[in-house]
N, CA and C atoms as an extended XYZ file, in Angstrom:
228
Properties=species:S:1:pos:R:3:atomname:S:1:resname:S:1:resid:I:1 pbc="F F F"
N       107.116      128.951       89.401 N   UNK     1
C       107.693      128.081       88.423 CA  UNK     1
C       106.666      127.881       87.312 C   UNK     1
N       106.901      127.903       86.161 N   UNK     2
C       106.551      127.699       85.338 CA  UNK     2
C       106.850      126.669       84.096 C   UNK     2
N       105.955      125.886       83.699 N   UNK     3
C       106.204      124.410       82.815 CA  UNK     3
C       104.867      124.907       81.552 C   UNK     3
N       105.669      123.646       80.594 N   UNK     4
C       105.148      123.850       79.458 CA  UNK     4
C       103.712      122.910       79.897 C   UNK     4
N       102.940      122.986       79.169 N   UNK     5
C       101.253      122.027       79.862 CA  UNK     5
C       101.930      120.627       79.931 C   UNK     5
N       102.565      119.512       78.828 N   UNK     6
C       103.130      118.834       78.721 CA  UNK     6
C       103.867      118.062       79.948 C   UNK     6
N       104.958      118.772       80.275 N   UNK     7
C       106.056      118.502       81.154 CA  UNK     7
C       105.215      118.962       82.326 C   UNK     7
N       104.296      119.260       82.855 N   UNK     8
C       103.293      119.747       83.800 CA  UNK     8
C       102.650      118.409       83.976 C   UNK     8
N       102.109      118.066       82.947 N   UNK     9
C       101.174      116.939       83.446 CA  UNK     9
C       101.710      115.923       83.246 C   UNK     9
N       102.921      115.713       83.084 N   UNK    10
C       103.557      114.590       83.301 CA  UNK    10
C       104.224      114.150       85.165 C   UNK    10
N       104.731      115.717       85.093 N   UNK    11
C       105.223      115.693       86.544 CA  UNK    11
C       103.964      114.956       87.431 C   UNK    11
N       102.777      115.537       86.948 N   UNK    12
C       101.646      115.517       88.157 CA  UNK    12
C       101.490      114.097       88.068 C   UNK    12
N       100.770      113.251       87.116 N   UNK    13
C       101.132      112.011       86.856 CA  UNK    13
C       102.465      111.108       87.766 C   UNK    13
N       102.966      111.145       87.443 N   UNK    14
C       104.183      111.004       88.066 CA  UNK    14
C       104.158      111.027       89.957 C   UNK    14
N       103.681      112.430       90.429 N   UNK    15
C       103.861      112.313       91.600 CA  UNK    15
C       102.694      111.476       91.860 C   UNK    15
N       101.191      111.428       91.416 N   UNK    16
C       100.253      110.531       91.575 CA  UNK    16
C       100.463      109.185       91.849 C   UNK    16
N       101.455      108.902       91.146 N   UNK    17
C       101.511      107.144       90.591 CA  UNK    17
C       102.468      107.180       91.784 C   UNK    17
N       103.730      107.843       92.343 N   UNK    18
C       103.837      107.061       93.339 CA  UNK    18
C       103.596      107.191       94.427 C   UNK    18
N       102.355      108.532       94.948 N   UNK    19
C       101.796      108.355       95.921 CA  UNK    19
C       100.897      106.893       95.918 C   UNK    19
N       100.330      106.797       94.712 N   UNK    20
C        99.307      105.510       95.008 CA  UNK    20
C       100.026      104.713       95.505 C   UNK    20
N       101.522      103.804       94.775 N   UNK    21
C       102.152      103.075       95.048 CA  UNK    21
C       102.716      103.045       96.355 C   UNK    21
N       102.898      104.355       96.627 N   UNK    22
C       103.282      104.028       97.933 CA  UNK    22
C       102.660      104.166       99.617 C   UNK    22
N       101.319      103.947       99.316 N   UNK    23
C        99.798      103.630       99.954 CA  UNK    23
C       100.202      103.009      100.557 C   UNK    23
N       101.182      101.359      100.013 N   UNK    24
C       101.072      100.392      100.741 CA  UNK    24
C       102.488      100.421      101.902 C   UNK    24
N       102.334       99.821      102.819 N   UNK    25
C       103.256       99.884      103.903 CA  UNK    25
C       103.285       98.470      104.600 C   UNK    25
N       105.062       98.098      105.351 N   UNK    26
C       105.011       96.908      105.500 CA  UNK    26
C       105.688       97.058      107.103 C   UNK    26
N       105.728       96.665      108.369 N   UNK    27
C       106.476       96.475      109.273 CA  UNK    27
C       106.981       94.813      109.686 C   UNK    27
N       108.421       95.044      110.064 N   UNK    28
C       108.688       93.537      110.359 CA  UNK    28
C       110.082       93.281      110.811 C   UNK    28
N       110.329       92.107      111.713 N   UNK    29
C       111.659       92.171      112.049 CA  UNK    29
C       112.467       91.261      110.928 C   UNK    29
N       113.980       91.540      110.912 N   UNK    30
C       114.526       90.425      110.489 CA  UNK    30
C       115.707       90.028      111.514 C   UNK    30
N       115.883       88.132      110.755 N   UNK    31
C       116.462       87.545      112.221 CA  UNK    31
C       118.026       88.330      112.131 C   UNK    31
N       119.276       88.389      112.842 N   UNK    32
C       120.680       88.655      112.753 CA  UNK    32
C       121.146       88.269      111.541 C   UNK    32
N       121.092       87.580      110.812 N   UNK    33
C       121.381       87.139      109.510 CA  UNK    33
C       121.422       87.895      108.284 C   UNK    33
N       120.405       88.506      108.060 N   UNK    34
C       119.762       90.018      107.267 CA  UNK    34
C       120.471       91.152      108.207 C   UNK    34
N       121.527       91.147      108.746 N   UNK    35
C       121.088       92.737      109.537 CA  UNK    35
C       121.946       93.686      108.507 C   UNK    35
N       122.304       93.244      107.360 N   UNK    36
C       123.283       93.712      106.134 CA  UNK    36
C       122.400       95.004      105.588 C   UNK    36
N       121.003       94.926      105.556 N   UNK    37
C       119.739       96.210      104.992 CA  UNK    37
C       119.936       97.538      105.303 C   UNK    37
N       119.981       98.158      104.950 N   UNK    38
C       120.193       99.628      104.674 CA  UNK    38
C       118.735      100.022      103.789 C   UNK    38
N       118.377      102.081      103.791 N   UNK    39
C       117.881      101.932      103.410 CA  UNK    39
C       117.721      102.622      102.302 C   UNK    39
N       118.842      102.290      101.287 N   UNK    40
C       119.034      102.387      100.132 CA  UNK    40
C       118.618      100.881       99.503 C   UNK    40
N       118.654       99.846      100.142 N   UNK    41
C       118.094       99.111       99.585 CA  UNK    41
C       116.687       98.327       99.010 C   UNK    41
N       116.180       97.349       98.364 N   UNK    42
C       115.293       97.259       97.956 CA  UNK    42
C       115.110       95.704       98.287 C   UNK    42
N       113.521       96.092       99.119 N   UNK    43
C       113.621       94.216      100.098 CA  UNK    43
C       112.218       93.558       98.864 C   UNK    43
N       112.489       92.365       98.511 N   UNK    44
C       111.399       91.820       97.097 CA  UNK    44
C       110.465       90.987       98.529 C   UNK    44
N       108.964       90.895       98.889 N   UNK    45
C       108.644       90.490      100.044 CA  UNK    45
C       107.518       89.264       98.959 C   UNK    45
N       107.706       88.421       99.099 N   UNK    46
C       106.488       87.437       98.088 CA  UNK    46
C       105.237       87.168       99.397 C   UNK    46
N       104.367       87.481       98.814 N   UNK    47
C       102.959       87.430       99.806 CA  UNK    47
C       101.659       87.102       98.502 C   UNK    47
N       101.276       85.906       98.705 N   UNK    48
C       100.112       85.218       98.124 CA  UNK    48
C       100.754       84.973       96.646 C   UNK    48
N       102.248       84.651       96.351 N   UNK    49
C       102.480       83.641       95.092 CA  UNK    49
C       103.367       85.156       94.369 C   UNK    49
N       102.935       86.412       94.714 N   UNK    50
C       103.026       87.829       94.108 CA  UNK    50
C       104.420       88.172       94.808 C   UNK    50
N       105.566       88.590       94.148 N   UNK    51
C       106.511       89.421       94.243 CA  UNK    51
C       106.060       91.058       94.660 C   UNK    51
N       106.597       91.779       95.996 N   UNK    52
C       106.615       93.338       95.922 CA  UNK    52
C       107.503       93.750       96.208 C   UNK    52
N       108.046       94.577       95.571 N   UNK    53
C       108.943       95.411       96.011 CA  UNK    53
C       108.709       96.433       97.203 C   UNK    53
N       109.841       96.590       98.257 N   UNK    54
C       109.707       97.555       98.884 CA  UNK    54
C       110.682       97.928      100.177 C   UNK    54
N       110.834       99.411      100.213 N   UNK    55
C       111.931      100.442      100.546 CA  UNK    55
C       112.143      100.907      101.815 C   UNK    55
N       113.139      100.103      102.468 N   UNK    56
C       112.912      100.682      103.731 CA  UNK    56
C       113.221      102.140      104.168 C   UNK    56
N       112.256      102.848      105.012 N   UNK    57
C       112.184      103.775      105.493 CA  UNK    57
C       112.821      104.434      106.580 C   UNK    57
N       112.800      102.940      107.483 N   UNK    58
C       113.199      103.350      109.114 CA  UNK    58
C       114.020      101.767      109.258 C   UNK    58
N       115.078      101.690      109.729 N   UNK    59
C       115.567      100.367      110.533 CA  UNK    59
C       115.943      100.598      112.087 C   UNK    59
N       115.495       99.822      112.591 N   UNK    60
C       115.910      100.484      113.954 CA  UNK    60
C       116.311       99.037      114.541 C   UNK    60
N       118.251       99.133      115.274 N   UNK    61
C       118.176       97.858      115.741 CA  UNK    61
C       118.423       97.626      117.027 C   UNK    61
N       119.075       96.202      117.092 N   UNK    62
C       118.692       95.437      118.043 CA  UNK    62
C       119.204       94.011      118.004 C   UNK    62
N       118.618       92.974      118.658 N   UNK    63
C       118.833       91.454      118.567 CA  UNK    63
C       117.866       91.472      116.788 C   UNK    63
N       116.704       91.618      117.086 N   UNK    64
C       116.011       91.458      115.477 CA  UNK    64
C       115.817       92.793      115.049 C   UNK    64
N       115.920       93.166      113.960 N   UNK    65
C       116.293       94.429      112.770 CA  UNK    65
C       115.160       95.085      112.560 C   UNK    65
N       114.062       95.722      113.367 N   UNK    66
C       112.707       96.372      113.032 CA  UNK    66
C       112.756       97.195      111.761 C   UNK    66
N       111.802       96.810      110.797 N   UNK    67
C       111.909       97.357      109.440 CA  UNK    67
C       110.826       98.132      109.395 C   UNK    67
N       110.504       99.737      109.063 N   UNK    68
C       109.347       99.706      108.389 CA  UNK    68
C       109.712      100.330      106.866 C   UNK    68
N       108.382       99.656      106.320 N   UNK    69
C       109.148      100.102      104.787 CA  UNK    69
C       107.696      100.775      103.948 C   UNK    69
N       107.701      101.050      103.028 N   UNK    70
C       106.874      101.511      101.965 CA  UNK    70
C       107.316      100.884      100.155 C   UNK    70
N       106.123      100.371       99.929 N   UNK    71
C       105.892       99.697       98.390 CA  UNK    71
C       106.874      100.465       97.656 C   UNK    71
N       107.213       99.875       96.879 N   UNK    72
C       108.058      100.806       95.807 CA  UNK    72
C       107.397      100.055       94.198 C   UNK    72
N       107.821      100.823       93.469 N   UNK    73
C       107.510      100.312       92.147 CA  UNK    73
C       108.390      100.949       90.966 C   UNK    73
N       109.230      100.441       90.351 N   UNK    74
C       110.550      100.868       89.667 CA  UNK    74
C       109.938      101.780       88.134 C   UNK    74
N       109.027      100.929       87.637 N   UNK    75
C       108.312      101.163       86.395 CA  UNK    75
C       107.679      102.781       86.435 C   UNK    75
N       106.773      103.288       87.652 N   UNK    76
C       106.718      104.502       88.100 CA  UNK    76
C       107.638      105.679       87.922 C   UNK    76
């Protein structure tokens, strides 16, 4: 495959930014109430005053909804 330098280093950029972003990783249950999550959706988790976004990966259930998810970042 071949790209113009441009559209090359944008792609690369691009895949960079959301490997970084998605460094971060979250596991956790939720109670029966939440068990609505899919993982097309996007869970907002507030930790120390800070809003994050982030995507679940795996749900696996049960009585409580085992989540694991990975950071997301829309702006990326």
């Amino acid at each position: 495959m071949a790209l113009p330098p441009e559209k090359a280093e944008r792609c690369c950029r691009r895949t960079l930014m959301e490997a970084w972003v998605g460094r971060e990783s979250a596991v956790f249950r939720l109670p029966p109430s939440r068990l609505a999550f899919d993982p097309c959706d996007v869970i907002l988790l507030e930790r120390d005053g800070c809003l994050t976004e982030l995507q679940p990966v795996s749900i696996a259930g049960s009585d409580l909804r085992s989540i694991d998810a990975v950071r997301q970042d829309r702006i990326v």
